[in-house]
C-alpha positions in Angstrom: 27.1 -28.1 8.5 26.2 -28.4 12.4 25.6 -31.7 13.6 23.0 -30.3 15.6 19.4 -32.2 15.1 17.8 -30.2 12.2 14.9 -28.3 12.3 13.6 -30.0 8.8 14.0 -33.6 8.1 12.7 -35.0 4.4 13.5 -38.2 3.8 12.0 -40.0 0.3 9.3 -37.9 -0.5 7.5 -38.5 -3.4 4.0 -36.6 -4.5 2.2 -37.8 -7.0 -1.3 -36.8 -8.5 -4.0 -38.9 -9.7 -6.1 -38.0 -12.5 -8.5 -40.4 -15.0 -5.4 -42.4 -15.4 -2.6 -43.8 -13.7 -1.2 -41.3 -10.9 1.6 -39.0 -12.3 4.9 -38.3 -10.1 5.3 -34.9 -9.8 8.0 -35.1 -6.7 10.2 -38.5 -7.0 12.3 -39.4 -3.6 13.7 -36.6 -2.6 15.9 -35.8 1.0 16.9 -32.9 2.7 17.3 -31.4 5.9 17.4 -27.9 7.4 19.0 -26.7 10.1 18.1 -23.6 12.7 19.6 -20.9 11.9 20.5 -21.5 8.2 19.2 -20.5 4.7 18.2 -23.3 2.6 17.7 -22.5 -1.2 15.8 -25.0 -3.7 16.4 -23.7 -7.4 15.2 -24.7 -10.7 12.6 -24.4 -13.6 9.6 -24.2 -13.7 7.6 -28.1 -13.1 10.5 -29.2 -11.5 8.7 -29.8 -8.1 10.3 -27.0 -6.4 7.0 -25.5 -4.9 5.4 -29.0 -4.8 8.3 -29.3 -2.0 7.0 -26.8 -0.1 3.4 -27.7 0.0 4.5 -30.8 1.2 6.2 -29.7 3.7 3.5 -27.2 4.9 0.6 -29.8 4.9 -1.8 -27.8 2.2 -1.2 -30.2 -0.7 -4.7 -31.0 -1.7 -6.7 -34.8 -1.2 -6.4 -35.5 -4.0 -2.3 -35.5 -3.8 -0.6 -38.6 -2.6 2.2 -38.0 -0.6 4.3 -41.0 0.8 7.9 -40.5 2.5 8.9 -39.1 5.8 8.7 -35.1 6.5 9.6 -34.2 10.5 9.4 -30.5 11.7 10.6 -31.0 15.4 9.9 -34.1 16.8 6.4 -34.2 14.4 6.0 -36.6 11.5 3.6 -34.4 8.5 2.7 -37.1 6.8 -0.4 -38.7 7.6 -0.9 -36.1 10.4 -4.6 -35.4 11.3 -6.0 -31.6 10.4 -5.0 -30.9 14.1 -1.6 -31.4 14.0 -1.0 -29.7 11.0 -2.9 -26.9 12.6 -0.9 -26.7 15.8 2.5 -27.5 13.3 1.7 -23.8 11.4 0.5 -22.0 14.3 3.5 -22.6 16.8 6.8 -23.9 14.0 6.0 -23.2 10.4 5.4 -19.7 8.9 4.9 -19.6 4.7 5.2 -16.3 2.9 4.0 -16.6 -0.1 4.8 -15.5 -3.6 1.9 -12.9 -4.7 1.3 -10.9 -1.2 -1.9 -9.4 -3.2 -3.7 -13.1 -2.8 -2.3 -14.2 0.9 -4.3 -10.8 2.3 -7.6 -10.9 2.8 -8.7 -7.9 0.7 -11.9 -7.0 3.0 -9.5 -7.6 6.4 -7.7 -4.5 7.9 -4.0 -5.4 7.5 -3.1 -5.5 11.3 -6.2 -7.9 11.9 -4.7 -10.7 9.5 -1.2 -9.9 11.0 -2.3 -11.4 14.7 -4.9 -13.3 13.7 -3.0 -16.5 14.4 -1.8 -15.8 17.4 -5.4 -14.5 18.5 -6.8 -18.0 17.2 -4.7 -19.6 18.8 -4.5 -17.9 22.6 -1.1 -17.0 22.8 -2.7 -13.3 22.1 -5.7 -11.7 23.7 -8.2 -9.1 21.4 -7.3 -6.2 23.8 -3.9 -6.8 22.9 -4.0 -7.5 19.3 -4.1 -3.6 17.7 -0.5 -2.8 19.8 0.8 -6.1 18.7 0.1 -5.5 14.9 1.5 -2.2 15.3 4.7 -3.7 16.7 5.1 -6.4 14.1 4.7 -4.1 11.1 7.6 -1.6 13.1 9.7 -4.5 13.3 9.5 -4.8 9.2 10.0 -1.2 8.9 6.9 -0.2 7.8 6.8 4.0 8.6 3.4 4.5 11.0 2.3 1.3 11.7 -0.2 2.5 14.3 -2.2 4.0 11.1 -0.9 1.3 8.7 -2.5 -1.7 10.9 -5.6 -0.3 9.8 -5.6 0.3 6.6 -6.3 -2.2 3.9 -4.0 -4.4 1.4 -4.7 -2.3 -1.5 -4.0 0.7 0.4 -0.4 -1.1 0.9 2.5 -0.6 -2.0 3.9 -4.4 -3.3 6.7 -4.3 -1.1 4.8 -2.9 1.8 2.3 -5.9 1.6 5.6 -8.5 1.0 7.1 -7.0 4.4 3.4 -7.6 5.8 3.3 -10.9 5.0 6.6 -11.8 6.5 5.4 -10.1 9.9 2.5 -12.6 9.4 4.4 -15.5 9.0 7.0 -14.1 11.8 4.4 -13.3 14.6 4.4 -16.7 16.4 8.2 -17.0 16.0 8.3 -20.0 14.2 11.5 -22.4 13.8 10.9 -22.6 10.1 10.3 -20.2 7.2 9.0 -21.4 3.9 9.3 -18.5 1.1 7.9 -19.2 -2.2 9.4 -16.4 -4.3 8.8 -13.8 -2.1 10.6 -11.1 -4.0 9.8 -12.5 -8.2 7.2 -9.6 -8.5 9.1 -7.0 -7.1 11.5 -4.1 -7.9 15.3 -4.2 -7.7 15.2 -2.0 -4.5 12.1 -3.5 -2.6 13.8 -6.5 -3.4 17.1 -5.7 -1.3 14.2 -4.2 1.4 12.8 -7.7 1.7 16.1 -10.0 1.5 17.4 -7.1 3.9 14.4 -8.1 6.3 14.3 -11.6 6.0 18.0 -11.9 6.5 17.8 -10.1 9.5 14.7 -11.5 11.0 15.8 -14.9 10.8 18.9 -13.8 12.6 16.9 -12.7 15.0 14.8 -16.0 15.6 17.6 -18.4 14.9 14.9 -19.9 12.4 15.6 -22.1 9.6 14.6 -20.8 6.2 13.9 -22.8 3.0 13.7 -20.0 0.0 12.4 -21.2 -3.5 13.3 -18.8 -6.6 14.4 -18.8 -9.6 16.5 -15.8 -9.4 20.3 -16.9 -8.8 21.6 -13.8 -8.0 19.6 -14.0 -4.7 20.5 -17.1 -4.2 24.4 -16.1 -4.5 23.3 -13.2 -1.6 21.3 -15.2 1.0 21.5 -19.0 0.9 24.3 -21.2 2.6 23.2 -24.5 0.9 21.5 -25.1 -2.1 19.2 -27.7 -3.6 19.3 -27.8 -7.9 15.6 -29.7 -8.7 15.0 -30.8 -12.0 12.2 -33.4 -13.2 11.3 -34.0 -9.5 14.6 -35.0 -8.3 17.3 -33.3 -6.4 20.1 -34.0 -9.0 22.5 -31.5 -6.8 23.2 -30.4 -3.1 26.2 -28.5 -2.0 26.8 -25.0 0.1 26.5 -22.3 -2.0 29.9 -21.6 -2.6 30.8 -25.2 -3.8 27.4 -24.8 -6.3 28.7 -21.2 -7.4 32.1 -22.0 -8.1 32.2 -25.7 -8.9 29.0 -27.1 -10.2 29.4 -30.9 -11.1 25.7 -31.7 -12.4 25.7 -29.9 -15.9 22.3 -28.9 -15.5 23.6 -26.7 -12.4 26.2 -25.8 -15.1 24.0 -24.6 -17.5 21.9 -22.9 -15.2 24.6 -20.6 -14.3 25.5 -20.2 -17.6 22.0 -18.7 -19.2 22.9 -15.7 -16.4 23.3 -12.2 -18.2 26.6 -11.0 -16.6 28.2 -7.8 -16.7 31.7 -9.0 -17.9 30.0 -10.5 -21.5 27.8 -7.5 -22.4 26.0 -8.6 -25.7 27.3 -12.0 -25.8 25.3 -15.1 -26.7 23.7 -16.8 -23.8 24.3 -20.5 -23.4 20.8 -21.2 -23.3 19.6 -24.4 -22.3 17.9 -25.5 -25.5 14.6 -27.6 -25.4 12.2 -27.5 -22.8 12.2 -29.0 -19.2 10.3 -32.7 -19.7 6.3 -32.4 -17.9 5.9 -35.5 -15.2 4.0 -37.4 -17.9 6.2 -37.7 -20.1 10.0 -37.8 -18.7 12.2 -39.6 -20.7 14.0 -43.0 -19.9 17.6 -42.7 -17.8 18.5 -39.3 -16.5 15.5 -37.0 -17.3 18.0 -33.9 -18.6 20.1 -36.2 -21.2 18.0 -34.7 -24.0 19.2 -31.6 -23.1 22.4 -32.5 -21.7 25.7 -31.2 -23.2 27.6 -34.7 -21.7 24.5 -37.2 -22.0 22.7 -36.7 -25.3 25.2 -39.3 -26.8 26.0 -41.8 -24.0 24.1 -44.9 -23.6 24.2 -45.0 -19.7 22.5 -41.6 -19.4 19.8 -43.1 -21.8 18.8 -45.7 -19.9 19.9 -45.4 -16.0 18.9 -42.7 -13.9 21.2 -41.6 -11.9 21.2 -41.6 -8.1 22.5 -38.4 -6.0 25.9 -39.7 -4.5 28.6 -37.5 -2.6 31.2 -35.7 -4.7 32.6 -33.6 -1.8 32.6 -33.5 2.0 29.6 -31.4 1.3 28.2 -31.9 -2.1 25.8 -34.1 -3.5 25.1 -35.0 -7.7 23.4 -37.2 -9.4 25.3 -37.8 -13.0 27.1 -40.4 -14.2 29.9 -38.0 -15.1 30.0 -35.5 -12.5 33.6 -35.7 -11.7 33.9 -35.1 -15.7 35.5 -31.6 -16.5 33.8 -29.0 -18.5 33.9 -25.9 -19.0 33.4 -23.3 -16.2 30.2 -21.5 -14.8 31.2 -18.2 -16.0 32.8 -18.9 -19.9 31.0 -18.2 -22.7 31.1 -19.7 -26.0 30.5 -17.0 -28.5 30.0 -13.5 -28.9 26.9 -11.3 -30.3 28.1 -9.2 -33.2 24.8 -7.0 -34.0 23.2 -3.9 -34.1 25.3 -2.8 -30.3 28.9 -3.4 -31.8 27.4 -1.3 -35.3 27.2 2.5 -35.7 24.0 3.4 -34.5 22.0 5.2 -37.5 19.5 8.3 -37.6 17.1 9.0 -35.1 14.4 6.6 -35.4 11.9 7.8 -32.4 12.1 11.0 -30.7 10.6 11.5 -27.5 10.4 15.5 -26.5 9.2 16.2 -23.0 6.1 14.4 -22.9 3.6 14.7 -20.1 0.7 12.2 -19.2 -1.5 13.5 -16.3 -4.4 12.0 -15.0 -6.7 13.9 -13.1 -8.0 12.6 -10.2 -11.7 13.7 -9.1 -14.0 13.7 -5.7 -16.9 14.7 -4.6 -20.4 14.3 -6.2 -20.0 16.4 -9.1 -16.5 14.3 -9.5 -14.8 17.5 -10.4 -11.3 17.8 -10.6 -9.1 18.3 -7.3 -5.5 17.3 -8.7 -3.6 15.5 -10.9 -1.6 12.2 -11.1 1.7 13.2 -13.1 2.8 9.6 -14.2 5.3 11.0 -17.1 6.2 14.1 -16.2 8.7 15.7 -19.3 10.1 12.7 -20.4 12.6 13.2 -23.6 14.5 10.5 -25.0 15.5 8.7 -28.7 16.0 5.5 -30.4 18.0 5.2 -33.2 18.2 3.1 -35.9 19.4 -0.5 -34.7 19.6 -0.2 -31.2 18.5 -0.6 -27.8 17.2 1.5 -25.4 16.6 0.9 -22.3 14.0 2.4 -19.7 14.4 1.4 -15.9 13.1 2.1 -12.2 11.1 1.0 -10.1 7.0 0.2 -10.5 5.1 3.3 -10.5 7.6 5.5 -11.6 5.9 6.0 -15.5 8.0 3.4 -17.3 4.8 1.7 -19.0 2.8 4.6 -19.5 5.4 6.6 -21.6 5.9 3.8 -23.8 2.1 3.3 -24.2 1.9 6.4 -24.8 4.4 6.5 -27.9 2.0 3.6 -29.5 -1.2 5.9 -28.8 -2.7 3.5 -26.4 -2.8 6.5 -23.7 -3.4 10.1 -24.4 -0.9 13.2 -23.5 -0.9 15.8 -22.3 1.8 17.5 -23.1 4.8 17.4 -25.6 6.0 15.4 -28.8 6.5 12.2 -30.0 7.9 11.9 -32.9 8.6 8.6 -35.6 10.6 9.2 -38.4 10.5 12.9 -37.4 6.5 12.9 -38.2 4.3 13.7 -34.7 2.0 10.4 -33.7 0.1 13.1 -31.5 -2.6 14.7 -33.3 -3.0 12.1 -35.7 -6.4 10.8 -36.6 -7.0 7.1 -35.8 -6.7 5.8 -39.0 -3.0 7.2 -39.2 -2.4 6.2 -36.3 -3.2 2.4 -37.1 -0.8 3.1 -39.9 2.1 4.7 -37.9 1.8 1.5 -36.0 2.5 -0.7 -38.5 6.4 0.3 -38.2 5.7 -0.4 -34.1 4.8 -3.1 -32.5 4.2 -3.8 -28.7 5.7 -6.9 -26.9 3.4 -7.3 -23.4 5.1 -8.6 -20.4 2.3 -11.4 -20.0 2.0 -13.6 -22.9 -0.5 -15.2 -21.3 -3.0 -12.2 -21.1 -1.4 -10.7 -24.3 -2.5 -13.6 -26.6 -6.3 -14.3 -27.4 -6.8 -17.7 -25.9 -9.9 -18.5 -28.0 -7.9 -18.5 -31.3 -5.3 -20.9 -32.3 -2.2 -19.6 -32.2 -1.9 -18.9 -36.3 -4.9 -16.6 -36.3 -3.5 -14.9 -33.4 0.0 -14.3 -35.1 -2.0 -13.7 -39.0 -4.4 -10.9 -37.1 -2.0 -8.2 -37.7 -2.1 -8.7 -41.0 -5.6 -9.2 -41.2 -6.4 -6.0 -39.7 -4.2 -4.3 -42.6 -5.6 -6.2 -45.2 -2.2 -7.8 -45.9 -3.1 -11.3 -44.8 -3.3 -12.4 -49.2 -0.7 -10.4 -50.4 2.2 -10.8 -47.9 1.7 -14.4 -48.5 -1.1 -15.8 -46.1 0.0 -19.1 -44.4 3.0 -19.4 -46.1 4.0 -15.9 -44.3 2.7 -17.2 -40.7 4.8 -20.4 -40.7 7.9 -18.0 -42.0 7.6 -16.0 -38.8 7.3 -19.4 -36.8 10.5 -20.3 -38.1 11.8 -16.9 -37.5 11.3 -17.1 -33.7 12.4 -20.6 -33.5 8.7 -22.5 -33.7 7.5 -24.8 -35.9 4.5 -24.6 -38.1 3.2 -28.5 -36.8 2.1 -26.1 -33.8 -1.1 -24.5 -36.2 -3.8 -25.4 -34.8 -2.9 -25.4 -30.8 -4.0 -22.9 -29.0 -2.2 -20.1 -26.5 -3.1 -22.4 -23.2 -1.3 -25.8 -24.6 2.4 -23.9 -24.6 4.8 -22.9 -22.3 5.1 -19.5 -21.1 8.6 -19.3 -23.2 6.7 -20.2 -26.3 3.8 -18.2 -25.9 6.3 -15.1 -25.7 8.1 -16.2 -28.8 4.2 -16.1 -30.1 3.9 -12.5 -28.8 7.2 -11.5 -30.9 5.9 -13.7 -34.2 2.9 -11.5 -34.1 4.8 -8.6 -33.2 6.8 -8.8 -36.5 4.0 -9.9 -38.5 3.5 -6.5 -40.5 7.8 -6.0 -40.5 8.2 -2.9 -38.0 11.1 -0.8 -37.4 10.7 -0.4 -33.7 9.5 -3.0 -30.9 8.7 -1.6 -27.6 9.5 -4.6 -25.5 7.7 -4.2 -21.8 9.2 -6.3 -19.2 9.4 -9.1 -21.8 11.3 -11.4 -19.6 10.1 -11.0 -16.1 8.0 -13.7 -15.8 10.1 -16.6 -17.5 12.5 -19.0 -15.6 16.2 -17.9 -16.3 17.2 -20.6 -18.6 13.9 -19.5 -20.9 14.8 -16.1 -20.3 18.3 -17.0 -21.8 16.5 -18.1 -24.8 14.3 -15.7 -25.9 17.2 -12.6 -25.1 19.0 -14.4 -27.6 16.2 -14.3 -29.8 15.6 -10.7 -29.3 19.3 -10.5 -30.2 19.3 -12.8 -33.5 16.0 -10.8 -35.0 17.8 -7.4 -34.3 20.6 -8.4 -36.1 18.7 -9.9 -39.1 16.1 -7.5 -39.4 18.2 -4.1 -38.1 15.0 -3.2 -35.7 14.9 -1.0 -33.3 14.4 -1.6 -29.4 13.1 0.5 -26.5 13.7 -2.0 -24.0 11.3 -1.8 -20.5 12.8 -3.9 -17.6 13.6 -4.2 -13.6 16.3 -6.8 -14.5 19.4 -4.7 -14.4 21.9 -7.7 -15.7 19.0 -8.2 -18.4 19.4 -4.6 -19.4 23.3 -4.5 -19.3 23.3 -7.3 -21.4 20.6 -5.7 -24.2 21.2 -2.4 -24.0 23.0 0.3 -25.8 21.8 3.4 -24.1 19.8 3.6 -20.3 17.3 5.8 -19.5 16.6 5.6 -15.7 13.3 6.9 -14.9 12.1 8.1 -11.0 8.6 9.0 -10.4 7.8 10.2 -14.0 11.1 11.6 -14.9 14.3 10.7 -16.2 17.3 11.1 -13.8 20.0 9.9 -16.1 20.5 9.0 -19.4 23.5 7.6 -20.9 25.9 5.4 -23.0 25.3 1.7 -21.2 29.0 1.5 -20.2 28.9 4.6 -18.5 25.6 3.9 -16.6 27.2 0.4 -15.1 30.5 1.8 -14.8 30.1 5.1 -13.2 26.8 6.0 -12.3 26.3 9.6 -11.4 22.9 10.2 -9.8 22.2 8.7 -6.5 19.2 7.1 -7.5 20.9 5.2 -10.5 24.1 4.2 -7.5 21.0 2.9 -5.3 19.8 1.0 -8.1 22.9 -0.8 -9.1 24.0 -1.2 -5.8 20.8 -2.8 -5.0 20.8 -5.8 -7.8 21.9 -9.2 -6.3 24.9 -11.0 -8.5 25.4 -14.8 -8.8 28.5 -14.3 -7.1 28.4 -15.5 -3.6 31.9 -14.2 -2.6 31.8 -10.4 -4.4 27.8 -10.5 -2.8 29.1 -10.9 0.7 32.1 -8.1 0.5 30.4 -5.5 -1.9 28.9 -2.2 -0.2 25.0 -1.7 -0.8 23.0 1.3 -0.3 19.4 0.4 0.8 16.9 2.6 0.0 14.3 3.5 2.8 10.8 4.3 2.6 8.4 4.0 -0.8 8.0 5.6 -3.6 6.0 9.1 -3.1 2.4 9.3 -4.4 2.6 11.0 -8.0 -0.4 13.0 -7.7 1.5 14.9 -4.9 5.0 14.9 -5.3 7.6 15.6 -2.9 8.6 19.6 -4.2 12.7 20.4 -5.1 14.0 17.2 -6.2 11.6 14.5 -6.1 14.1 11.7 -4.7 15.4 14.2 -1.9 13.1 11.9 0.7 15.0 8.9 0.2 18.2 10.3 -0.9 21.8 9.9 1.0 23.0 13.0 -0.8 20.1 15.3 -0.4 20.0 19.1 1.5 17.9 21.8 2.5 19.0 23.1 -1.3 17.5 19.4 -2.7 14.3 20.2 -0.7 13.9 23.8 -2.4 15.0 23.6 -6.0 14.5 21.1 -8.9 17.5 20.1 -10.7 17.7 20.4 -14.1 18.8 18.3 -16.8 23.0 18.9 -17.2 25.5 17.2 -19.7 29.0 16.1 -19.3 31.8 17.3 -21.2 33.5 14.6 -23.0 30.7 11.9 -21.6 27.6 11.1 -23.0 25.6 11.7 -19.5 22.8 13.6 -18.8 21.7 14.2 -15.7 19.0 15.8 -13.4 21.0 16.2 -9.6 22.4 19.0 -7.3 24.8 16.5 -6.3 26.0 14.4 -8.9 29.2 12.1 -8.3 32.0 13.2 -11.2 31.6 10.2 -13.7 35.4 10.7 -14.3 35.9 9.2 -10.6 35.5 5.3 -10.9 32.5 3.9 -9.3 34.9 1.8 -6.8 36.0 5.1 -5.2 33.1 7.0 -4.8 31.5 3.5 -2.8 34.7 4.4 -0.6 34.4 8.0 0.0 30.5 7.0 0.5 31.0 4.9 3.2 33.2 7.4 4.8 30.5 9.5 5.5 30.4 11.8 2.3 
């Protein structure tokens, strides 16, 4: 790296919070530095100090925290700094973008007010000034009509609209360093390239330094030259990001590459990291990952030392006892998955036959009826016996709704649905409750899913309860069966939803789910919110149950390596419709539609070297406002493929001949033609 004077300097911080007792570390003597013009990634579960870091470094850290070390921005020490100089530190070299954009913006405060607001407060900026300067921040992040968009409010702003706000916030003053707290968790695969796209260039532009915390290594494979692995507090590995890509010598970096769903082992077990990360109060003695160390769990030394981070390379840092040990590579795996995807699929299970779910939307006094919001908008699809599904796009585009709507949780309007070839439609409520019993809904938020006043064996016996099955399907001895079943143990009765970890409560969530032994689980975005090594555990989960109890998924997710791993068939959905729909091979291998080639082309892979030579198409502009779609093809607006014929005429639904794709385009690439050299006749202007 340059041997210019960095931009960041940590040296030995350590954060710890006191409580009733004695003060628990939280970050333990960590060192870093970043340099202008350089992206800086810190990785790692969740409680592993990663965000800690930042605060830190940012001066917001609360009184309460007790920070001790050395943190210099410039030629300024943070530490001990007085409320002034932390001030004058954010205003002029530090800008944060934070993770949830919906709780940085001030919901009562027009959007180009908060933009400037900093540089108003602070002089470099006079009022008559500030409504052009908004304006020409919010061009600069490629918001469409900023004039009008600077004074609108946050909720009037889409999730990746109010990201790309927030990063011409924390870019007005042109500061030297950028802080962002996963900036891009929340959002779609395509917003997602959007921001990365932005942040990439506008750091190019300013020469700043950028520290970017996630948990998503894919991104981290894109954008980062040098990466920090945290675990337990610690830095336990430092390297560029091609040395921690290709080479990892801490095995927790190891196994953190490993629990990646990759497209080259398609249904194979993940090697999931098993156990849980340790909390600060209670870290183990020696090297706080031997318990769940593949090297360590069985050597003394890692027992009882704790390793320091020592050089390995000219450029990388570990801290092991063992790291020059060889094991096996990032990418092997151990074993393959042998269920329900590598099986003959059976009958049709659920049938799906153009459903419609419009909502009307209503003005005026009288609140009479002026439109319609066509969130599903003649969606068919089916699940068959034993396999998996999959429904993907981006938010907004009817994904949730449809499958709500096949559990009866929101009316239709239109169409069938269909399970076990009986309609669910017209059924009164008390057949409905019993339809249900053969499917079950997996939420996306455990959290929120899961009542928090019961303990957790009353939440997962409540199904039962409800069907008056609690007695003779076996009562308690039943609930600590399904414990077992999703890898829990029945010492856990009694605790309640808030005293486990978000992993655990979702393994709750699927307990309860198979409490009254369903054929189908609609599984919305069951992963999203999980650290990828937790993730890991609970797809393999998902893949064990399916095997043992030949259920049925429909599979919800923005994750595309997620879905290639699960899947069997994809069904890719665009505002309210589906646009393909075929074997998952044949999706990932030779996408037809554009929409579906934007999507693919658009998912990071924890690859550094194939992310920096691999063509992309971005997609511009946001999704178009379902109550009054775009007419001809709806995707024609943001489509590289699109003509005055696309404008006109919807496209309707076509099969291939000898392929089992079906899709809705003018234009459709020939799925005979390998993906690799339609990307080629793309970028030569087709």
């Amino acid at each position: 790296m340059p041997l210019a004077k960095p931009v960041l300097s940590v040296r030995d911080l350590t954060v710890a919070f006191g409580g009733t007792g004695k003060p628990v570390p939280v970050v333990r003597g960590i060192s870093f530095d970043v340099f202008a013009n350089e992206v800086f990634c810190i990785v790692g579960e969740s409680g592993s100090g990663k965000s800690v870091t930042s605060l830190a470094v940012s001066g917001l850290l609360p009184e309460t925290a007790d920070v001790s070390g050395s943190i210099v921005i410039g030629d300024t020490e943070i530490v001990g700094a007085s409320a002034a100089v932390l001030r004058h530190v954010r205003s002029q070299d530090l800008g944060f973008i934070f993770q949830d954009p919906a709780t940085t913006l001030n919901p009562v405060l027009r959007v180009g007010r908060q933009i400037v607001e900093g540089e108003v407060t602070h002089g470099r900026l006079r009022p008559s000034e500030a409504q052009v300067r908004a304006a020409e921040l919010l061009r600069e992040v490629d918001i469409a009509d900023p004039v009008s968009r600077a004074q609108q409010y946050p909720h009037q702003f889409s999730g990746g609209m109010r990201q790309r706000a927030v990063i011409a916030m924390a870019m007005a003053g042109k500061p030297r360093l950028i802080i962002a707290d996963e900036p891009t968790t929340a959002l779609d695969v395509t917003v997602q390239a959007q921001v990365l796209s932005l942040l990439q260039r506008r750091q190019a532009e300013t020469a700043a330094a950028v520290i970017l915390i996630t948990h998503d290594l894919g991104v981290v494979a894109e954008i980062a030259h040098r990466v920090a692995v945290m675990y337990a507090g610690r830095i336990v590995e430092t390297g560029t990001v091609d040395e921690i890509f290709s080479s990892p010598r801490h095995p927790y970096t190891r196994a953190l590459l490993r629990s990646i769903p990759r497209g080259d082992a398609v249904h194979a077990r993940l090697d999931a990291i098993p156990g849980q990360p340790p909390t600060p109060e209670t870290l183990p003695a020696g090297c706080p990952f031997h318990p769940r160390c593949v090297i360590g769990k069985e050597r003394g030394e890692c027992r009882t030392t704790e390793p320091l981070l020592r050089p390995i390379g000219a450029d990388q840092q570990a801290a092991c006892h063992f790291a020059e040990e060889k094991l096996l590579p990032a990418e092997a795996r151990r074993t393959d998955f042998s269920g329900p995807a590598g099986e003959k699929a059976g009958d049709s299970l659920l049938e799906v036959d153009a459903l419609k779910v419009h909502f009307p939307v209503r003005a005026g006094i009288l609140k009479r009826v002026v439109g319609w919001v066509r969130a599903v908008d003649g969606v068919s699809l089916t699940v068959r016996v034993g396999e998996t599904v999959s429904l993907v796009g981006e938010s907004g585009c009817g994904k949730t709704t449809t499958a709500r709507t096949i559990m009866g949780l929101v009316p239709a309007t239109g169409g069938d649905v269909r399970f076990e070839g009986r309609s669910l439609l017209k059924l009164s409520s008390s057949r409905m409750r019993e339809a249900r019993r053969q499917m079950q809904y997996v939420f996306q938020d455990p959290y929120a899913a899961l009542n928090p006043v019961l303990p957790v064996e009353e939440v997962v016996a409540e199904p039962l309860r409800l069907h008056g099955l609690y007695e003779t399907a076996g009562g308690a001895a039943r609930i600590a069966e399904l414990f077992e079943m999703v890898g829990l143990s029945r010492r856990m009765f009694g605790r309640y939803p808030s005293e486990f970890s978000g992993g655990q409560r979702q393994r709750i969530g699927i307990a309860r789910a198979l409490a009254l032994n369903p054929r189908l689980l609609i599984l919305d975005e069951p992963v999203s919110a999980l650290d990828v090594s937790i993730q890991a555990q609970v797809l393999n989960l998902l893949q064990d149950l399916q095997k043992e109890l030949k259920l049925a998924y429909l599979f919800i997710s923005h994750n595309l390596s997620v879905v290639q791993h699960m899947s069997d068939r994809v069904a890719v959905m665009y505002l309210g419709r589906i646009v393909e729909q075929a074997a998952r091979d044949e999706i990932y291998r030779t996408p037809t539609h554009p929409y579906t080639q934007s999507l693919l082309s658009a998912a990071p892979v924890p690859d550094p070297t194939l992310g920096r030579t691999r063509r992309r198409i971005i997609l511009e502009g946001e999704i178009p406002n379902p109550a009054a779609p775009p007419a001809g093809c709806t995707f024609h607006p943001r489509c590289f493929r699109s003509d005055e014929h696309c404008r006109r005429v919807a496209p309707s639904v076509v099969s291939y001949p000898g392929a089992s794709i079906y899709v809705a385009c003018h234009h459709p690439s020939d799925p005979m033609i390998p993906s690799i050299v339609r990307e080629q006749s793309m970028e030569a202007g087709e």
